[in-house]
N, C-alpha and C positions, 0 to 999 in steps of 0.2 A: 639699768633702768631706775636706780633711786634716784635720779633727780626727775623723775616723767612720775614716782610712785607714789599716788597722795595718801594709803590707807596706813590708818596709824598701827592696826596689829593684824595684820595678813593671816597670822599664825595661829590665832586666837579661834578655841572651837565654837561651831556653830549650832545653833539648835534651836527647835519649833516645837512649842506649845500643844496639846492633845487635840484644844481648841481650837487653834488654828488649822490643824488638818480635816477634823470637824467641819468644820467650817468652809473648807479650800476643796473637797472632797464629795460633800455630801451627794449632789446632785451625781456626780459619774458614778460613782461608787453606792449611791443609794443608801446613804450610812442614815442607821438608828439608833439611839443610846441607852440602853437596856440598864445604865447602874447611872438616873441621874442625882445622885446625891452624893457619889462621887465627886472631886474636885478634877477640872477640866487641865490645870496650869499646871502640871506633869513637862517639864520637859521632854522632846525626844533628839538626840545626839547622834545615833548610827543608823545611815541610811538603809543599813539591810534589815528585811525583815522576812522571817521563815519558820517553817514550822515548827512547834515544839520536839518532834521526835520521840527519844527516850526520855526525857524529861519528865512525861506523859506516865512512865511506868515505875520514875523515883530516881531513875538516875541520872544525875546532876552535875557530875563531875567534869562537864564539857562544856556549863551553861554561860555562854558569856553577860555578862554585865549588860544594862540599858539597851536591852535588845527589844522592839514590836511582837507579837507572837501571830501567826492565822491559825487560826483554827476551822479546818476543810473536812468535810464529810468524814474521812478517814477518821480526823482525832476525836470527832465527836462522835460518829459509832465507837470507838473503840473505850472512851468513856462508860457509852452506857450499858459495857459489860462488867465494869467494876462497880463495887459500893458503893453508898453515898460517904460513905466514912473514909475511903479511902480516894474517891476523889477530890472529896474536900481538899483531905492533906496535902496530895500529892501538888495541886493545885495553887495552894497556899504558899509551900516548899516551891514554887515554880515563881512565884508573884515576887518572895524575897530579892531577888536578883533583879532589885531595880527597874522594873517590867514599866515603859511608859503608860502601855495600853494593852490589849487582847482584842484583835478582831475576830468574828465571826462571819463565815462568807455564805452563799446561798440560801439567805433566809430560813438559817436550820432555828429549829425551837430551842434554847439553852436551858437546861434544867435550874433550878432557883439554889441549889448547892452547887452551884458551878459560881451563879452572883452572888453568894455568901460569900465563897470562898474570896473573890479577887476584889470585892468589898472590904472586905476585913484586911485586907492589906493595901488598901486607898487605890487598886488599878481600876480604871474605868474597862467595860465591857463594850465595844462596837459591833452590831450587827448591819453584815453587808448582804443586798439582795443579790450582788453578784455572784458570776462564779469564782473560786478560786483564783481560776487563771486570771480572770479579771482586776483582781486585789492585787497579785501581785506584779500584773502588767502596769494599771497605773499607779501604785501605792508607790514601790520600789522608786519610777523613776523621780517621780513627786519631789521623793524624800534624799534623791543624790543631787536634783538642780536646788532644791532649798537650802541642804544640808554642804553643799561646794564650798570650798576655800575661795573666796572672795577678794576683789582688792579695786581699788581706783584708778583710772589711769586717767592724765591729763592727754589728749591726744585726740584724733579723729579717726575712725573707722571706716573702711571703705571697702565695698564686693567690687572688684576688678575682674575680671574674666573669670569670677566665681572664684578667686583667691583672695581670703581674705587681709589687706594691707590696713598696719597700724600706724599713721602718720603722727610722730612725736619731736619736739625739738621744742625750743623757747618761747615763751609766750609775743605773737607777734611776727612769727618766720615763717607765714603765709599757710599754714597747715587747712584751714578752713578754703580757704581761697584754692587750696589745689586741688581740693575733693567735690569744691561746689563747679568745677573743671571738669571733673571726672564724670558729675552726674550730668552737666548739660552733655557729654558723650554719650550718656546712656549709660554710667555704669550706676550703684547702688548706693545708699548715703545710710550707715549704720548707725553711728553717732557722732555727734560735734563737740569738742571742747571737752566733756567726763564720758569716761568709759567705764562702763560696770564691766570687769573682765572675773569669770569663775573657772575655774578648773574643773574637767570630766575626769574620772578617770585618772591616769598618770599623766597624759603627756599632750591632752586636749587642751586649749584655752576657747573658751566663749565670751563676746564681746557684745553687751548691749549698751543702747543709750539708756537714759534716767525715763521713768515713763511719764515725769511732770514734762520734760523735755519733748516729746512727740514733734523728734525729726527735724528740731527747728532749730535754723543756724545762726550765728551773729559774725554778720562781714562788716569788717570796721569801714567808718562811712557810710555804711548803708543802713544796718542797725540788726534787727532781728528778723529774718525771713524762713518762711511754711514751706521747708523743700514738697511735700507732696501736692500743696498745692499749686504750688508754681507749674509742676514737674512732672505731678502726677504719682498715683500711688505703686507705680513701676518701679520709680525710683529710688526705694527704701525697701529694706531691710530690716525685722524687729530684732534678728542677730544675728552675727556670723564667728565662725569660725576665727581665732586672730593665729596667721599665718608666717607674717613676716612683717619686720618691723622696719619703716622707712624713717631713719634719722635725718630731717631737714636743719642745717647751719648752714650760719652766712657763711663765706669763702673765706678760708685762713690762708693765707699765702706760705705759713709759716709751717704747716700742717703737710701731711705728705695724704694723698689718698688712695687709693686702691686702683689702678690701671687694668688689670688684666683680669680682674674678677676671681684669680688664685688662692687671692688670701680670703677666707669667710671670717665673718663677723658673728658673734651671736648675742642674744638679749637674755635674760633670764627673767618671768615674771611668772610666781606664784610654785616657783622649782621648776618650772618647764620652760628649755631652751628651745630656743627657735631663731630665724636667720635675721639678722639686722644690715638693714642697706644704708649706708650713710651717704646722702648725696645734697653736695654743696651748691647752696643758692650764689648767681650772678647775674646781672643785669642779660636780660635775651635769654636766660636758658628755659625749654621748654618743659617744665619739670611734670605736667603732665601726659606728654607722651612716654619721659623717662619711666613714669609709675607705672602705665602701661606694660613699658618693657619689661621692668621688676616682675608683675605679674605673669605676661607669659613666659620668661627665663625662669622662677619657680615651678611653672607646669612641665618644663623641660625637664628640669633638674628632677621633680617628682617621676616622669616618666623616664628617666635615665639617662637622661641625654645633657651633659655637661659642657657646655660650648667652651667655655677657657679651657678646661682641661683636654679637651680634645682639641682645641689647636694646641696648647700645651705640646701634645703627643705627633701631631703631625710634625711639628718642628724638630723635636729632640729625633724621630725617624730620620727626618731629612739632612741631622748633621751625622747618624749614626755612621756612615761613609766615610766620611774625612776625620771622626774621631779613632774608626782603623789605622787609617792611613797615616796618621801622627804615631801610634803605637807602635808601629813598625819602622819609622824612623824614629836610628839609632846614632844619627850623626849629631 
């Protein structure tokens, strides 16, 4: 995929601003800022974020680096059975470890040594009217799609029978033109031309358009055209899964191509593999019912069902017979 991969460091770690989650947050999460004289431009680098635990009681030996903290009913009664002396500390000793921020969830009261404490080591304090669960149902995912390994791809995106195909090849070898095919079919038009593709997880890729972009295509000749409105807002997608990868090239004569669907191909973007179909352009070929086929033969393959390989097997059974019968002749 390095000549389809525009991003200049893929690899490079990601991170969002106190202020921006502030900011990005406030309303679901109902977030209040209890230490504003704190600075907001804190970095935060690791999408997880969870409760202090022992930490809470001095032991530290576990505490990882640039971690979010919640703090839920549990840690906050459990606070207000200790000192103020020793919450301070223990507190302070908890901030050292690079702490972006400290949420508070359920609109609990925070005692004013509790904002001393992660004052005096520059962490701003959030207070959420939520519950718990709530913080960490939207906080969490928030901060894994923000926080994603990232990358560019030059390419078009497209929901095919609800599989996601990533149509890549030279600039100019009809890639827009076979997706703006696929939508007047009825299928889904993710993006045209730049693909923002992030990683979930290990082995997810997610593929959206630019959002200055909104779904709009450029067909040479024609110019710039409004797939939803032409089309309707049916016909788009704000992201999809990227599935499989369709390599469109002119026709190499010279080149051998894959006959029996045997040999797999695969692409690699962002460390995660996935299936690549390279299918050569020639004057009359239908390349958008091909793309179709791509798509249901992946649903196949996904439900187990592997059509070469199973004529593969019908065949090698049906010479199983005569490859005896050669065995046993000894002449």
């Amino acid at each position: 995929m390095s000549r389809n991969d525009r991003n200049s460091n893929p690899g490079a770690a990601k991170s969002i601003s106190v202020q921006e989650i502030l900011d990005q947050k406030r309303d679901t999460l109902g977030l209040e800022l209890l230490t504003p004289g704190v600075s907001l431009d804190r970095p935060a680098s690791d999408p997880d974020v969870s409760s202090p635990g022992l930490a809470l009681a001095g032991y530290t030996a576990r505490v990882p680096e640039g971690r979010m903290w919640v703090f839920g009913e549990t840690e906050m009664t459990y606070l207000a059975t200790l000192p103020p002396e020793t919450v301070r500390e223990n507190l302070e000793r908890l901030c050292t470890f690079d702490v972006p921020a400290i949420f508070v969830s359920k609109g609990q009261r925070v005692p004013q040594d509790f904002l001393d404490a992660a004052s005096s080591q520059g962490v701003p304090v959030i207070l959420s009217h939520r519950t718990t669960k709530d913080v960490y149902q939207r906080l969490k995912p928030f901060l894994e799609a923000a926080l994603a390994p990232s990358t560019n791809l030059h390419g078009s995106l497209a929901d095919v029978y609800g599989v996601g195909l990533l149509f890549v090849g030279e600039s100019g070898v009809g890639k827009s033109e076979c997706v703006l095919d696929l939508v007047e079919r009825g299928h889904r038009l993710v993006a045209d031309d730049l693909v923002l593709a992030s990683r979930r997880g290990n082995d997810v890729l997610i593929g959206r358009g630019h959002e200055l972009q909104r779904h709009h295509m450029e067909i040479r000749g024609i110019g710039i055209i409004d797939i939803p409105t032409l089309f309707g807002v049916r016909a788009i997608r704000q992201q999809k899964r990227i599935e499989v990868v369709v390599q469109l090239e002119l026709w190499d004569g010279q080149r051998s191509y894959s006959r029996t669907g045997l040999e797999e191909d695969e692409a690699e973007i962002l460390g995660v593999r996935i299936p690549r179909v390279t299918v050569p352009l020639n004057p009359g070929k239908n390349i958008t019912v091909i793309s179709e086929v791509v798509a249901m033969n992946h649903l196949l393959k996904y439900s187990g069902v592997h059509s070469a390989q199973s004529f593969d097997q019908r065949i090698r059974d049906q010479m199983k017979p005569i490859r005896e019968y050669l065995e046993q002749d000894y002449e």
